[in-house]
C-alpha positions as CSV (number, residue, x, y, z in Angstrom):
1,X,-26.2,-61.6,-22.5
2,X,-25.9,-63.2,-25.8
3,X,-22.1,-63.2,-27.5
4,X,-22.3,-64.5,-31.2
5,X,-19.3,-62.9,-32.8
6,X,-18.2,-64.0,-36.4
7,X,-14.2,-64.5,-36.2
8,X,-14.6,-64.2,-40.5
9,X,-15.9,-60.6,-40.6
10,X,-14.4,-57.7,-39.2
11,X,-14.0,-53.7,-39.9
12,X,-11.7,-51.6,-39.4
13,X,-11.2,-48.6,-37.1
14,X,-9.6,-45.5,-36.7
15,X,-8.2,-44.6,-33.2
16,X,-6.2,-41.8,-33.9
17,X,-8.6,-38.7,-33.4
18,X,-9.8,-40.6,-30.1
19,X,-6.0,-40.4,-28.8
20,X,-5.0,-37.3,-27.7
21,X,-1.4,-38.0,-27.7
22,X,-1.4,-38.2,-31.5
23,X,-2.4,-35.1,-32.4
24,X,-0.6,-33.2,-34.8
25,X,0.6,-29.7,-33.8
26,X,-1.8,-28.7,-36.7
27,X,-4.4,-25.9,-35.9
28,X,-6.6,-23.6,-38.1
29,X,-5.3,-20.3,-38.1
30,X,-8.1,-19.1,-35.5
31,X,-6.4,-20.9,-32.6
32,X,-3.5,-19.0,-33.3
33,X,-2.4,-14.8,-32.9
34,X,-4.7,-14.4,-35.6
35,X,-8.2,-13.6,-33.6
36,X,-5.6,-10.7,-31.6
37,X,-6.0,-8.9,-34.8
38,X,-9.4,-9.2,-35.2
39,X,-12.5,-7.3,-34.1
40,X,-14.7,-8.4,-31.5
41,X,-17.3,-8.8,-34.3
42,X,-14.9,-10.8,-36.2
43,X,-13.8,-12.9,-33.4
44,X,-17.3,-13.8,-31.9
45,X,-17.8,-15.0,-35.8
46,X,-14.4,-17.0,-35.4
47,X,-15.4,-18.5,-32.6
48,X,-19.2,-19.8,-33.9
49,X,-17.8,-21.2,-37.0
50,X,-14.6,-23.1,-34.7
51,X,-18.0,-24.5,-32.6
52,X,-20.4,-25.3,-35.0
53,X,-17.4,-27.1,-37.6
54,X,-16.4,-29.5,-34.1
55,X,-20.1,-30.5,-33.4
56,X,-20.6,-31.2,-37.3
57,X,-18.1,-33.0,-37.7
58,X,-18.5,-35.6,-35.0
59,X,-22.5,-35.7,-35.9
60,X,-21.5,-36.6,-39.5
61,X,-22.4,-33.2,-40.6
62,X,-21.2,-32.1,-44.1
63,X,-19.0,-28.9,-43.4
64,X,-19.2,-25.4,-45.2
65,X,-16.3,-23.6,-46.2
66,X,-16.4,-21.0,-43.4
67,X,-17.1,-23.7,-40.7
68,X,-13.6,-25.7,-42.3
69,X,-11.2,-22.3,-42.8
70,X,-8.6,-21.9,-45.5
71,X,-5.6,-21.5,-43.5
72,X,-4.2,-24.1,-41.4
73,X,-0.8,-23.9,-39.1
74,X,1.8,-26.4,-39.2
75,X,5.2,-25.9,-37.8
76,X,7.2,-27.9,-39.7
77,X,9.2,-27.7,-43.0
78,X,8.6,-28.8,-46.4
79,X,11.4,-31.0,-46.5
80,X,9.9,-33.1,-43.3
81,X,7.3,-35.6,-44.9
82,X,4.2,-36.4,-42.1
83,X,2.1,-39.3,-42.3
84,X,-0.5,-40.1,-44.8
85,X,-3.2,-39.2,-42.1
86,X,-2.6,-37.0,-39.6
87,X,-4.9,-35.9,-36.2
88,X,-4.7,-32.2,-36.1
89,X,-6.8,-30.7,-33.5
90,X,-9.4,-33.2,-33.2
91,X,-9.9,-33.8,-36.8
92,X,-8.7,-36.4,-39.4
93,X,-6.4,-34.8,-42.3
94,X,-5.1,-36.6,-45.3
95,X,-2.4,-36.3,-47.8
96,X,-3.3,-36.1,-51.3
97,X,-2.0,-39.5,-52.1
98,X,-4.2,-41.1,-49.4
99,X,-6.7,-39.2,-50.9
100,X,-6.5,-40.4,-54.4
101,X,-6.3,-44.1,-52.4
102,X,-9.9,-43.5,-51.1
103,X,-11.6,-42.1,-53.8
104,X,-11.3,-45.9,-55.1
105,X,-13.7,-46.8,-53.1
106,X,-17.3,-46.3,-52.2
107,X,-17.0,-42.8,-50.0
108,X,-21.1,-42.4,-50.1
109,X,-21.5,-38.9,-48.5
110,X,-17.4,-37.9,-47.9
111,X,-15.8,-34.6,-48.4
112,X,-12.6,-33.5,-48.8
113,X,-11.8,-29.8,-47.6
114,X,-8.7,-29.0,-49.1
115,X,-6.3,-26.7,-46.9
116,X,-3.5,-24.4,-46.9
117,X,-0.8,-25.5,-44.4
118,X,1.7,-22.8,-44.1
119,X,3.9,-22.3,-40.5
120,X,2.6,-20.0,-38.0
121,X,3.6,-16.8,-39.4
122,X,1.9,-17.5,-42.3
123,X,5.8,-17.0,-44.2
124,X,5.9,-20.4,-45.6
125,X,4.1,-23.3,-46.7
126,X,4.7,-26.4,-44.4
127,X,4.0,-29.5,-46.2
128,X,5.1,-30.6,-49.8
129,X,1.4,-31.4,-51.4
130,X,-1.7,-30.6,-50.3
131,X,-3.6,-31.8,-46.8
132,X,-7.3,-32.3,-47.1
133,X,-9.6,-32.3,-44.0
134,X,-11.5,-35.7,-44.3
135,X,-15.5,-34.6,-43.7
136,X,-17.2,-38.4,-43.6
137,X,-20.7,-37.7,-43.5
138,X,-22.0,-41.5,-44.0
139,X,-23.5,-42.4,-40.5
140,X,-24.0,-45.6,-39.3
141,X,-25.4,-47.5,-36.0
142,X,-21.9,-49.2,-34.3
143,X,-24.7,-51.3,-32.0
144,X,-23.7,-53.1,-29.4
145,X,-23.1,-49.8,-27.0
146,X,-23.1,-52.8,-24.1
147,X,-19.1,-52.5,-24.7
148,X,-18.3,-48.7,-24.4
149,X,-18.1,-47.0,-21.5
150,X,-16.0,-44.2,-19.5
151,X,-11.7,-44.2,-18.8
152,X,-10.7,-47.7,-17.7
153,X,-13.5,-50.1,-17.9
154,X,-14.5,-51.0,-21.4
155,X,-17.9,-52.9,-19.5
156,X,-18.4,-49.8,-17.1
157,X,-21.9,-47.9,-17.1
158,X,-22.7,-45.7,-19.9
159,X,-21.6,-41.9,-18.4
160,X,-24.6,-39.4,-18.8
161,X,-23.3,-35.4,-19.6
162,X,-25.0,-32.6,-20.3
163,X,-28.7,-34.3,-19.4
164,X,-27.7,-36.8,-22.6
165,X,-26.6,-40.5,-23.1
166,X,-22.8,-39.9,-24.7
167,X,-21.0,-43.0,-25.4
168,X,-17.7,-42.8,-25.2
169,X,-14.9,-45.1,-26.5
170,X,-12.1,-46.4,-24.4
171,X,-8.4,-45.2,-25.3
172,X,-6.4,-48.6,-25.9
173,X,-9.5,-51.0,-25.9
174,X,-11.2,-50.3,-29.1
175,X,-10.2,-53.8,-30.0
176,X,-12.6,-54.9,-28.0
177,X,-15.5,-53.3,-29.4
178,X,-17.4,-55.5,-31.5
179,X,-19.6,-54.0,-34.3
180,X,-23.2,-55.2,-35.5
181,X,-23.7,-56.8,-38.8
182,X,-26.2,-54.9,-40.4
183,X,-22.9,-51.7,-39.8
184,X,-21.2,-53.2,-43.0
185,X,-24.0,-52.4,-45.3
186,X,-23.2,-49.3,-47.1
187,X,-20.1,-46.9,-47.9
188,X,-16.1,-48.2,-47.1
189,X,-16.0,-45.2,-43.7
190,X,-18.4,-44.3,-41.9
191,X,-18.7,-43.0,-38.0
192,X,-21.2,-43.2,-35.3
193,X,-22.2,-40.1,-34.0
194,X,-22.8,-41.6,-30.5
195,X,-19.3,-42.3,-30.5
196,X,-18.0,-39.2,-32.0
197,X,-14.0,-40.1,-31.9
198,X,-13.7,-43.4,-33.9
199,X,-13.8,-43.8,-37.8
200,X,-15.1,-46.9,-39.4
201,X,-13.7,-48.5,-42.2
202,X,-13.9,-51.8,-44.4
203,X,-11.4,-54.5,-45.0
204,X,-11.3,-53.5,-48.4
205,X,-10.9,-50.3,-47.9
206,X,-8.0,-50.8,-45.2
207,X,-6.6,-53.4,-47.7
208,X,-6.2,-51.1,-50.5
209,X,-4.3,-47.9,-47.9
210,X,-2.0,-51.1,-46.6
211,X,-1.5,-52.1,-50.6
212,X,-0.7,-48.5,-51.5
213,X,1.1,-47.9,-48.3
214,X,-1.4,-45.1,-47.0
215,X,-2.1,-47.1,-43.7
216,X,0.8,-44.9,-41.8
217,X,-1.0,-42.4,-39.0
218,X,-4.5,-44.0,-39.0
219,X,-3.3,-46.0,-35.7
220,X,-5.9,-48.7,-37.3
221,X,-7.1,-51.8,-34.8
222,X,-9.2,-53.9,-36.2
223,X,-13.0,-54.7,-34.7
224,X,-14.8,-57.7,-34.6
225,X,-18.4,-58.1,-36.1
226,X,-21.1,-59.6,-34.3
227,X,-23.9,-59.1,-31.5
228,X,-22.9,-58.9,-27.5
């Protein structure tokens, strides 16, 4: 197999959503008491819109407000300050001041859902500013699927589920991947949706979070760029 990797380029990515020990205990408010309240109707609705919003977001789908929700739960108290990105239950939030960091750059097809983060009994808001869910709908080939592969072998076979090819990225190796050229042509973050967990993102881009110290909770590695 050919290896010509180019030690001068590299991207950036995101390993936090593909850890499940960093999520946030931040849920939309459907997770919670709030569907025991609800009619069957209601919570059959719920439960499409909490489906459909997963699979869109990991195919680089732009979300609708329903599919997002308004009301998020966060148990913590305004005085306690969380990270500029935060994991919360399989998606990537931001703060608004990381926010404002990457509208500097080229975003191409990125939304930001804005949210309502109040504790579980809906009582009290939970954060000081605002929390935005981070919607990146710019989609992009990672290549070089050669180096993915199931728990504990980052060379091991490609696992087959559901009658489909899904690549999936190994927890702790994702400094290993290596990512193809022609994958840092176009917007700063971007996300492959064959490997649904990772977010992409350019030196730039990862220079300017680290210059406005925004980098905290992105749990960032960096990737080389080349072809296996």
């Amino acid at each position: 197999m050919a290896n010509d990797v180019n030690g001068d380029l590299c991207v950036w990515i995101s390993t936090t959503v593909n850890d499940g020990t960093a999520v946030q205990a931040v849920l939309r408010k459907e997770f919670g008491d709030w569907r025991l309240k609800q009619t069957p109707e209601l919570v059959e609705w719920s439960k499409r819109m909490v489906q459909e919003s997963s699979l869109g977001w990991k195919r680089g789908e732009v979300l609708t407000k329903e599919q997002v929700g308004d009301i998020w739960h966060f148990d913590a108290h305004p005085e306690y300050a969380p990270p500029p990105f935060i994991s919360g239950g399989g998606y990537p939030l931001v703060s608004e001041p990381a926010k404002a960091v990457l509208e500097q750059f080229d975003l191409g097809e990125t939304v930001f859902h804005s949210l309502t983060m109040m504790d579980p009994g809906e009582t009290r808001l939970s954060t000081p500013e605002p929390y935005y869910l981070l919607n990146v709908g710019n989609k992009r080939a990672m290549g070089n699927y050669e180096a993915l592969g199931p728990e504990g072998d980052i060379r091991a076979p490609l696992n087959c589920r559901g009658g489909g090819i899904r690549y999936l990225p190994v927890i702790g190796k994702e400094d290993q991947l290596v990512v193809i050229p022609e994958a840092l042509n176009g917007p700063d973050i971007w996300l492959d949706p064959k490997v649904p967990s990772l977010l992409f993102l350019s030196d730039r881009l990862v220079a300017g979070l680290k210059a406005a110290g925004m980098e905290k909770g992105w749990a960032l590695v960096r990737c080389a760029v080349g072809t296996l």
